[in-house]
N, C-alpha and C positions, 0 to 999 in steps of 0.2 A: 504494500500500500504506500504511495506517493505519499509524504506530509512534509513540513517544513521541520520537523525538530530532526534531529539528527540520532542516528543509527546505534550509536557509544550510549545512548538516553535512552530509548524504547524501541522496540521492533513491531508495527501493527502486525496482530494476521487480523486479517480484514482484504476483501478482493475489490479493487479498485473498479468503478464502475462509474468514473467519470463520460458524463458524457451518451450514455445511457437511461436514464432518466428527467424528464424533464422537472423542474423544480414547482411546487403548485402556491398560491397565497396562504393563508395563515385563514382568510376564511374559507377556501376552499376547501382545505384541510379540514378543516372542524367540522363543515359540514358532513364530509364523509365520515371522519371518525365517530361522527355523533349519529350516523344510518350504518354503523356497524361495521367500518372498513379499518381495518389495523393501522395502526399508526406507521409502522414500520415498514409498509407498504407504498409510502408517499417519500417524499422530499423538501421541505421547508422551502421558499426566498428566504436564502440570510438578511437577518433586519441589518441595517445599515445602521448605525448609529449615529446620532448630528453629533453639532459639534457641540454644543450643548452638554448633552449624554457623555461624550467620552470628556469632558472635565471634570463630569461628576465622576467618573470613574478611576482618571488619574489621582483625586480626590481619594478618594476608597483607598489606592492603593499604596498613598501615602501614607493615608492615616491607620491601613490596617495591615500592612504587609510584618509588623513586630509579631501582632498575636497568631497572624497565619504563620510565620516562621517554630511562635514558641508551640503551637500546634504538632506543626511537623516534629521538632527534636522529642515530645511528648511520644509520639504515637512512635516514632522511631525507636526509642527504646522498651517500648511496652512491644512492638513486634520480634526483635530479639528478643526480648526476653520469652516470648512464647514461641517461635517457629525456631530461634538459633539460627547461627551464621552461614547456614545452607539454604536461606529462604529465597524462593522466587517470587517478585511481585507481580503479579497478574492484573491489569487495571484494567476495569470496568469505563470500556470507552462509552462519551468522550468526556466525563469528567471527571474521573479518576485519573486520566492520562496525567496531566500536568501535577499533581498528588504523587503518585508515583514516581516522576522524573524526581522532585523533591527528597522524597524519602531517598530516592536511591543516589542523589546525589550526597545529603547530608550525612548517611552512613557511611560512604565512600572517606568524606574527608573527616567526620569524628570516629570513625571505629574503624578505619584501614582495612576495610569489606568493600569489594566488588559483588554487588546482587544482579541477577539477572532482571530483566523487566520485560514484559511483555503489555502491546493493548488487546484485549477481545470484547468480545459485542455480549451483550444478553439482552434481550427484550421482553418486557411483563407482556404477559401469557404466549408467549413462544418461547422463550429457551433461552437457555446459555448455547453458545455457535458450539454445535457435536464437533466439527471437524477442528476447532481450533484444542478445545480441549484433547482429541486426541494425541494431535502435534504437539502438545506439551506432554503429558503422558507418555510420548514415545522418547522425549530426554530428561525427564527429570521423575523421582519419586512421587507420589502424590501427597505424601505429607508435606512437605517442601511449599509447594502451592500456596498462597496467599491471595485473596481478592484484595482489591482496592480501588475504592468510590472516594467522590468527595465529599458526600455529607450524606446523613441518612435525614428522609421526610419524616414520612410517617412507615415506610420502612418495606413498601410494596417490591422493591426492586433485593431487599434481604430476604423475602420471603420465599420469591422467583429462585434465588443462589441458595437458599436451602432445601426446596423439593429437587430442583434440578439438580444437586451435585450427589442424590441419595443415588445415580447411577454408577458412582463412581469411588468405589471402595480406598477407604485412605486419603479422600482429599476432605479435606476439613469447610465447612460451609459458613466460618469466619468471613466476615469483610472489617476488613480496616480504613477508617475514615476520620481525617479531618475534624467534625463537627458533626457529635450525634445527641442532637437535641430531644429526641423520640426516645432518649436511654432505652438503647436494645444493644448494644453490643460492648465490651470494653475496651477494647480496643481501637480507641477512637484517643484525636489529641486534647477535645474536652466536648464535654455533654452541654454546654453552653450553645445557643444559636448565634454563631460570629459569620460576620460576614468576612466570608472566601472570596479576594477579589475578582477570581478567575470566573468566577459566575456571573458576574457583571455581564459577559461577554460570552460569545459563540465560536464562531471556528476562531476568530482574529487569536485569539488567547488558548486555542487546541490545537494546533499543527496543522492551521487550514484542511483539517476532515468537518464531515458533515457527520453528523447524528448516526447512527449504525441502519442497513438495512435490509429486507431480506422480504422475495417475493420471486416466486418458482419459475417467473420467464427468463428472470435476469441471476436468481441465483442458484446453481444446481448443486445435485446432491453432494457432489463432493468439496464444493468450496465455501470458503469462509462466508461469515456475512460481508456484506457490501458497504461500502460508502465513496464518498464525492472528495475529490480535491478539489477545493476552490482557489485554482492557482491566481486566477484574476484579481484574487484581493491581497496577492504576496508585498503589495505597497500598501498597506494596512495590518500587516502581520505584527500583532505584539502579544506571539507567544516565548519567548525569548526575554523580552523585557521582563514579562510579568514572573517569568523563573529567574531573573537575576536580582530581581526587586525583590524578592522573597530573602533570595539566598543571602543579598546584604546585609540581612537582619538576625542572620545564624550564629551562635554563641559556641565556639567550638573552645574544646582543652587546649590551651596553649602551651603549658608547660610540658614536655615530652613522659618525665617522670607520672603527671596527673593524668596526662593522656592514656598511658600505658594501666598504669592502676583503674582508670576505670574501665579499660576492657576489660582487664582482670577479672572487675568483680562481674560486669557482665557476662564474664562466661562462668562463674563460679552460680552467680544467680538461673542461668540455665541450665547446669549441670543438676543445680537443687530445686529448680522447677517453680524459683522465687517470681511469682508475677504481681506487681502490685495491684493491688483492687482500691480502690474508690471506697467513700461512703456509702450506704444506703440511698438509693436515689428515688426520689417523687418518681411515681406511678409511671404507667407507661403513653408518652404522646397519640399512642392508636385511641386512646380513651378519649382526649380531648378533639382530637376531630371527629370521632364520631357523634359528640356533644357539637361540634362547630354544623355539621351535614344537617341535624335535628333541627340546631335554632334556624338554619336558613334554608330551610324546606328540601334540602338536595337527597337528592335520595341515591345514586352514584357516588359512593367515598372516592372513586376516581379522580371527581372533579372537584374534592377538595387536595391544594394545595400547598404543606404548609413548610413554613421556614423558609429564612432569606432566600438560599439557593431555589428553593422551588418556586418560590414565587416573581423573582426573579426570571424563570425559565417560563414559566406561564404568561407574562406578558410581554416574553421574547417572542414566544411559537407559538400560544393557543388564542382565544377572543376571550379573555375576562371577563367577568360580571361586576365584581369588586374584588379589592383587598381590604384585607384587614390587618391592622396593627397595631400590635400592643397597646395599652393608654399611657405605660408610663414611659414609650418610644418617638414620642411626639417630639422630637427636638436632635433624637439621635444620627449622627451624622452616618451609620454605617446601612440607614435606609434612605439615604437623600438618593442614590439611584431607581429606587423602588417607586418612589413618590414622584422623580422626574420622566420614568418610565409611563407611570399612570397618568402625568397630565398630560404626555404626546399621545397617548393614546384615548383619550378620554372614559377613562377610568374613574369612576367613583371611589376615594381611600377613605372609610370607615375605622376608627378609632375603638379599640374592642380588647374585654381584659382577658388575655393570651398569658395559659402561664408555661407553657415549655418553647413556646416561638416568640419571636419579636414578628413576625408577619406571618400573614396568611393566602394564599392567591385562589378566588371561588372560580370556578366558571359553573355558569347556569346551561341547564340543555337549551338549544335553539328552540326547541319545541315550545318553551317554557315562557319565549323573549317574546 
């Protein structure tokens, strides 16, 4: 698969299929997925961002690329400490991708570990790609295996990675992420909803791919799922940026001696199975959106959407109805994309007390408008 990020950083398996699809609107799109047609069966128009948007966005990525960095060294050591020095990351394209290059650069330069890194596709109610999984299976263990996404919603896409991996004896159906505000997994770099600046954005900030896809004229039984280069917008490309903007925020051992001691104990901590756990944590966010779907008459949990990252993605690709967000986030600048997203599109933003999100993204059925 064609992308702008380089080959030392991630390897797609993914079957390039540029040029083969034509790309549809955002209502296009919705209509059909809302008469029953798969999502992953279509192709978005990448939203273009004004220039506007991308201020706010440099914005974000000023102000938030510390706690995504202290994210990453988080989760980075809580995945060795559970998978050890033989782990392969596996990212869940396409927004795991940029997660991934992260983790596996920041191991690289604090623990003197070269990890393997891999993108693959999975789609909620089609699958994780059989054939990509088996190309891995065919080099590596399956304990070994690692997922990794950017954030977890409400957790529809963790749910898909754990029926789907029960075919596959020895691979563990962990995902590691970022930002898991829905607390369903521990291995996540905190259970807080932080904005990942990288969701801000669509391919500009993924290695100019498009969204994963998979439909029987274009993809046959033996090959990966599909996606799009969008080589056109390579004068717009800031996936590179947005990983080095990260990276200058990384707090590595400097002293050789401190350096060396803390591998030490990380591998002493894996040798004794040391993983650290967390507090007791507030209930689980599937509870509060199905209280969100009740008060706003939705009867499709689909088409609720919660936490920045999703909500964010919802009024990249889908037609909104409203968001919602938090009451005590009224002023927070890590949603000023979110609110200047709603007012290009004229979006209604409802003020509403959220307690495991700071935002919410609804869409109502067409049927409904």
């Amino acid at each position: 698969m064609r992308t702008s990020y380089k080959k030392s950083d991630v390897i797609f398996l993914l079957k390039d299929i540029t040029g083969l699809v034509a790309p549809q609107t955002t209502e296009e799109r919705e209509k059909a997925i809302q008469g029953g047609r798969h999502y992953c069966e279509m192709l978005p128009i990448e939203y273009v961002p004004s220039e506007k948007y991308m201020e706010v966005y440099q914005e974000a990525l000023e102000h938030y690329a510390k706690s995504t960095a202290e994210a990453v060294e988080i989760l980075a050591r809580r995945i060795l400490e559970k998978k050890g020095d033989q782990v392969v990351l596996v990212s869940l394209a396409r927004a795991g991708t940029p997660v991934g290059i992260l983790l596996k650069r920041y191991i690289q330069r604090e623990y003197h570990l070269t990890v393997d890194h891999y993108s693959i596709s999975i789609i909620r109610g089609k699958g994780i790609d059989e054939n990509a999984m088996k190309f891995l299976l065919d080099r590596y263990p399956a304990e070994n295996l690692l997922f990794v996404d950017g954030w977890i919603g409400k957790g529809a896409i963790f749910g898909e990675l754990k029926k789907d991996v029960a075919a596959y004896p020895g691979v563990s159906p962990d995902i590691a992420v970022l930002a898991d505000p829905a607390d369903i997994t521990e291995l996540c770099g905190t259970h807080e909803d932080i904005l990942i600046p990288s969701s801000c954005l669509n391919c500009t900030v993924s290695g100019l791919v498009s969204r994963t896809f998979l439909r029987e004229d274009i993809i046959g039984k033996d090959d990966f799922h599909g996606a799009v280069y969008y080589g056109e917008l390579e004068d717009s490309d800031l996936s590179y940026e947005f990983i080095e903007a990260i990276e200058k925020e990384f707090v590595f051992s400097s002293d050789p001696v401190e350096k060396e001691g803390k591998r030490e104990k990380l591998k002493q901590d894996i040798r004794n199975g040391t993983v650290e756990k967390e507090k007791e944590k507030r209930g689980n966010g599937a509870e509060e959106v199905e209280a969100i779907a009740q008060e706003f008459g939705i009867s499709d949990i689909n088409l609720v959407k919660p936490g920045i990252g999703e909500t964010t993605r919802v009024l990249l690709r889908r037609v909104p109805w409203k968001v919602l967000i938090d009451c005590s986030c009224k002023e927070e600048k890590s949603l000023a994309h979110i609110v200047r997203l709603a007012e290009e599109k004229h979006v209604p933003v409802e003020y509403y007390p959220l307690k495991h999100y700071r935002a919410c993204g609804l869409i109502r059925k067409l049927a409904d408008t």
